[in-house]
C-alpha positions in Angstrom: 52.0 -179.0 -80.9 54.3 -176.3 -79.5 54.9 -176.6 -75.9 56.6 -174.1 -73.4 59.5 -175.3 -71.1 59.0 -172.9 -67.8 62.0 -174.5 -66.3 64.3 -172.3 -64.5 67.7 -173.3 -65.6 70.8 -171.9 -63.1 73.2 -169.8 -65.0 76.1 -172.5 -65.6 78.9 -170.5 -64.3 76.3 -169.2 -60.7 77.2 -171.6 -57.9 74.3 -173.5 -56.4 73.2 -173.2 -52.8 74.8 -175.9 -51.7 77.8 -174.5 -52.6 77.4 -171.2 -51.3 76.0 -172.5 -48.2 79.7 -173.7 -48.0 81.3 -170.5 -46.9 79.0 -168.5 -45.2 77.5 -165.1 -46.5 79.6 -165.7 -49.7 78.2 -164.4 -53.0 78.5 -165.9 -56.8 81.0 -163.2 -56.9 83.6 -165.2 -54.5 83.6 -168.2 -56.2 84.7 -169.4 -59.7 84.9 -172.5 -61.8 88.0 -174.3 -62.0 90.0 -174.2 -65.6 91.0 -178.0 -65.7 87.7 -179.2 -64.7 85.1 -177.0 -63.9 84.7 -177.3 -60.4 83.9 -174.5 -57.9 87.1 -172.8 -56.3 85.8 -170.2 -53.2 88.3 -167.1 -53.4 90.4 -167.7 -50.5 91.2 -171.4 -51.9 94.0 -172.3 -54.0 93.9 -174.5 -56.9 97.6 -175.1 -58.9 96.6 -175.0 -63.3 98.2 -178.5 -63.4 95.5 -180.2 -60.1 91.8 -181.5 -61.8 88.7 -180.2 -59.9 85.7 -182.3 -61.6 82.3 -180.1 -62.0 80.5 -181.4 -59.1 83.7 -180.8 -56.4 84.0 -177.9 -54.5 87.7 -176.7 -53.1 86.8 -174.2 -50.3 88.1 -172.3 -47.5 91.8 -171.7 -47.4 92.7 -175.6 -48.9 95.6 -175.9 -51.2 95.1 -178.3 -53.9 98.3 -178.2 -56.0 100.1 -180.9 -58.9 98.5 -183.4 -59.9 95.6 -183.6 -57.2 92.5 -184.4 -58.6 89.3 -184.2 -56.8 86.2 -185.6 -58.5 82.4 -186.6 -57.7 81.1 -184.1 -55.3 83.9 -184.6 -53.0 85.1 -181.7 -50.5 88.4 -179.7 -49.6 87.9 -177.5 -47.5 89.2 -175.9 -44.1 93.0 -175.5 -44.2 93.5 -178.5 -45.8 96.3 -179.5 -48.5 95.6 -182.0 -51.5 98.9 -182.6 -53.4 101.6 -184.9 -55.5 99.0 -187.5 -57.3 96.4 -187.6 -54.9 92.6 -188.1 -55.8 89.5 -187.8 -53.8 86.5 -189.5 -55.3 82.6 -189.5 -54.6 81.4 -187.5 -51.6 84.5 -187.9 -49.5 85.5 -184.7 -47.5 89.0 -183.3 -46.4 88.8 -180.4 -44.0 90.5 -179.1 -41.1 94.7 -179.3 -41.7 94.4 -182.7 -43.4 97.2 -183.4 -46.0 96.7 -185.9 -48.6 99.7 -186.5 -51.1 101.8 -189.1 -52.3 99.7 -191.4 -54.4 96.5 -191.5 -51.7 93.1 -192.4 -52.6 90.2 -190.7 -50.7 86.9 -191.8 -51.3 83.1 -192.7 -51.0 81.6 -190.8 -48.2 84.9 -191.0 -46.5 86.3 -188.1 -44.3 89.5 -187.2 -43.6 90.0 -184.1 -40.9 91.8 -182.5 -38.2 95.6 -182.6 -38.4 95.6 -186.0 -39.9 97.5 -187.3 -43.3 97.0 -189.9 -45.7 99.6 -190.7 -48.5 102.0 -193.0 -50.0 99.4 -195.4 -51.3 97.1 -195.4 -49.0 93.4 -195.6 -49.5 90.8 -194.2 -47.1 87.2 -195.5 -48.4 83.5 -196.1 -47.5 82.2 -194.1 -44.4 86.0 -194.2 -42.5 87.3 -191.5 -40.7 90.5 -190.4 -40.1 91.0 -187.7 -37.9 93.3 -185.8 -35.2 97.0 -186.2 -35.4 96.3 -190.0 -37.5 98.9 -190.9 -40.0 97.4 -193.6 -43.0 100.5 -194.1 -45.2 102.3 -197.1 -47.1 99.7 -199.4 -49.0 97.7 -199.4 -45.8 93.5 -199.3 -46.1 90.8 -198.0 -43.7 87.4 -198.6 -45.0 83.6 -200.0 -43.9 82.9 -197.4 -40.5 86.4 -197.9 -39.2 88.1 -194.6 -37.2 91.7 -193.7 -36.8 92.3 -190.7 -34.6 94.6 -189.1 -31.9 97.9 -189.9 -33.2 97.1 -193.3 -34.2 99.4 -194.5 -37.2 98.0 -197.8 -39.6 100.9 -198.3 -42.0 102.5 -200.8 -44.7 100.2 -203.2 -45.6 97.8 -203.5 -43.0 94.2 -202.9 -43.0 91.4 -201.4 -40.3 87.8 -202.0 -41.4 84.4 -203.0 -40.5 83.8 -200.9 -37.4 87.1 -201.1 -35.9 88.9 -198.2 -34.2 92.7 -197.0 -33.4 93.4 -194.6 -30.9 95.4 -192.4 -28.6 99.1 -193.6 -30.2 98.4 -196.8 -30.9 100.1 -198.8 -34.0 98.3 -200.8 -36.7 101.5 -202.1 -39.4 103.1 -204.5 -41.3 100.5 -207.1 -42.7 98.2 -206.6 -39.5 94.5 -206.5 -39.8 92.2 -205.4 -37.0 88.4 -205.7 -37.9 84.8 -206.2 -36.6 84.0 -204.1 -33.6 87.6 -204.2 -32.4 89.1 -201.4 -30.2 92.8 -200.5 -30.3 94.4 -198.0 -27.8 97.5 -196.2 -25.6 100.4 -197.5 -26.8 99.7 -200.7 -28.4 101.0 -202.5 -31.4 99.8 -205.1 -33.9 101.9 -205.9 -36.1 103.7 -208.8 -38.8 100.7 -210.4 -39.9 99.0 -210.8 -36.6 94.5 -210.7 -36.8 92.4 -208.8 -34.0 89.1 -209.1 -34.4 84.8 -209.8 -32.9 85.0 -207.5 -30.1 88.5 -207.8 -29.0 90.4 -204.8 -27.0 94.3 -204.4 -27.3 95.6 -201.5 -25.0 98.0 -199.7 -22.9 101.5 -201.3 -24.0 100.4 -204.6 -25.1 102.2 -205.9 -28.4 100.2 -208.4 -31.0 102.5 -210.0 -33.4 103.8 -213.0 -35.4 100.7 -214.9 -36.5 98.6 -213.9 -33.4 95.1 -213.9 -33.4 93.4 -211.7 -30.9 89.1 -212.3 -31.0 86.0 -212.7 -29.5 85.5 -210.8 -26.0 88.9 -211.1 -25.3 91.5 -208.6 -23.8 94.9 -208.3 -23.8 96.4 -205.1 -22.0 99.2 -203.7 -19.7 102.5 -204.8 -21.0 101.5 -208.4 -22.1 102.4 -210.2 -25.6 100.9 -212.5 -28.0 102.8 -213.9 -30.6 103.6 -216.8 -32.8 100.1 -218.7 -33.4 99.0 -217.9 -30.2 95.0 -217.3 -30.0 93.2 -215.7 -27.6 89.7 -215.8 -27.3 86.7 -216.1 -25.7 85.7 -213.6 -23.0 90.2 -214.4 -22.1 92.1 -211.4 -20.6 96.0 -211.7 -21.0 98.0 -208.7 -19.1 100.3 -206.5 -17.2 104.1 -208.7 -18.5 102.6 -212.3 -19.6 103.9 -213.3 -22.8 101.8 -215.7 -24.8 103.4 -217.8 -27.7 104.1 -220.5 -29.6 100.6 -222.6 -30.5 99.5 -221.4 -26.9 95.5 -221.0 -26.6 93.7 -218.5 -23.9 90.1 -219.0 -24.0 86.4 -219.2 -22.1 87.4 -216.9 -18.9 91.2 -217.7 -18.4 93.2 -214.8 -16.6 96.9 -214.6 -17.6 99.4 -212.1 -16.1 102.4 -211.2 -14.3 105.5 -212.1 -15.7 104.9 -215.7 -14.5 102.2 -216.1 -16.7 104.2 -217.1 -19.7 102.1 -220.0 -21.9 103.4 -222.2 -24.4 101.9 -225.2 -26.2 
């Protein structure tokens, strides 16, 4: 039996609506498929002959993607936005504003990545994280799960921020440092060497983290205060203004520690 196929079948090289929904009031006339790839390059965009843009991804605005970027999946660039060196963005992860992703960074998932921030060396930005304002990601360092980085926030080296964590204002995440869970980092502070903050645990103003520190729970450390060495703190604990907390020291249940005379050590 013959049968008739009435399906209406896009011209391959006519971008969908999705696509021209991207930059508004554009035509199929402003848009063109990528040579290495396929992928849909608006007119005021720049794409280098040498960068990959997969058939699904969509390089928009005035973004730059230039070397050996690649950007795959459905993934986004877009904005003013510069993709470079051997960078890759995967799945539906979206670069916009004056992002710059270079070095050897790895964008992906539903990941976004905007504002004035940068991601590179070998740094990997995943899941439904997102980096934004003046952040710098760079080193080996990894934000994934819902964590946020903003303001002028820098996670670098090895260390990680996930679950549903957030750095702010100028705060530093580096080293080996992990902060995690539903923890809040902010100001000026540090964590650093291989010290852990995580539960619902705040680290602010000028407060340093280090050594083998763990920072958890409810607990707050703030001001100028320190925890180092194995020190824990936890609980619903508050450690602040100049109290330095170290050695095997513990802080716990509703214990108040500052001044400079507050100095612990077990």
């Amino acid at each position: 039996m013959k049968m008739n196929n009435n399906t209406k079948h896009q011209p391959e090289n006519t971008p969908p609506k999705h696509v021209l929904d991207l930059e508004c009031g554009s035509t199929p006339a402003d848009w063109h498929r990528h040579s290495n790839g396929g992928g849909w390059v608006y007119r005021t965009a720049r794409v280098a002959d040498t960068a990959y843009v997969g058939p699904n991804a969509v390089v928009f605005g005035n973004a730059k993607v230039y070397m050996s970027a690649a950007i795959y999946g459905s993934a986004r660039v877009g904005g003013n936005a510069v993709v470079y060196g051997h960078a890759k963005i995967y799945g539906h992860a979206k670069i916009y504003g004056h992002a710059w992703i270079y070095g050897h960074a790895v964008v992906r998932d539903n990941a976004e990545i905007n504002g004035g921030a940068s991601v590179y060396g070998n740094a990997e930005v995943c899941d439904r994280a997102y980096v934004y304002g003046s952040a710098v990601v760079f080193g080996n360092a990894k934000i994934f799960g819902n964590a946020r980085v903003s303001d002028h926030a820098v996670v670098s080296d090895n260390a990680g921020v996930y679950d549903n964590a957030g750095v702010y204002d100028h705060a530093k995440v580096f080293d080996h440092a992990k902060v995690f869970d539903s923890v809040v980092v902010r100001d000026c502070a540090w964590i650093f060497n291989r010290a852990e903050v995580y539960g619902h645990a705040e680290v602010y103003g000028h407060a340093r983290v280090f050594g083998n520190a763990a920072v958890y729970e409810n607990a707050k450390v703030y001001g100028g205060a320190v925890v180092c060495g194995n020190a824990k703190v936890f609980g619903n604990a508050g450690v602040g203004d100049d109290a330095k907390i170290s050695g095997d020291a513990r802080v716990c249940g509703y214990d108040r520690i500052y001044c400079n005379t507050g100095v612990v050590v077990e």
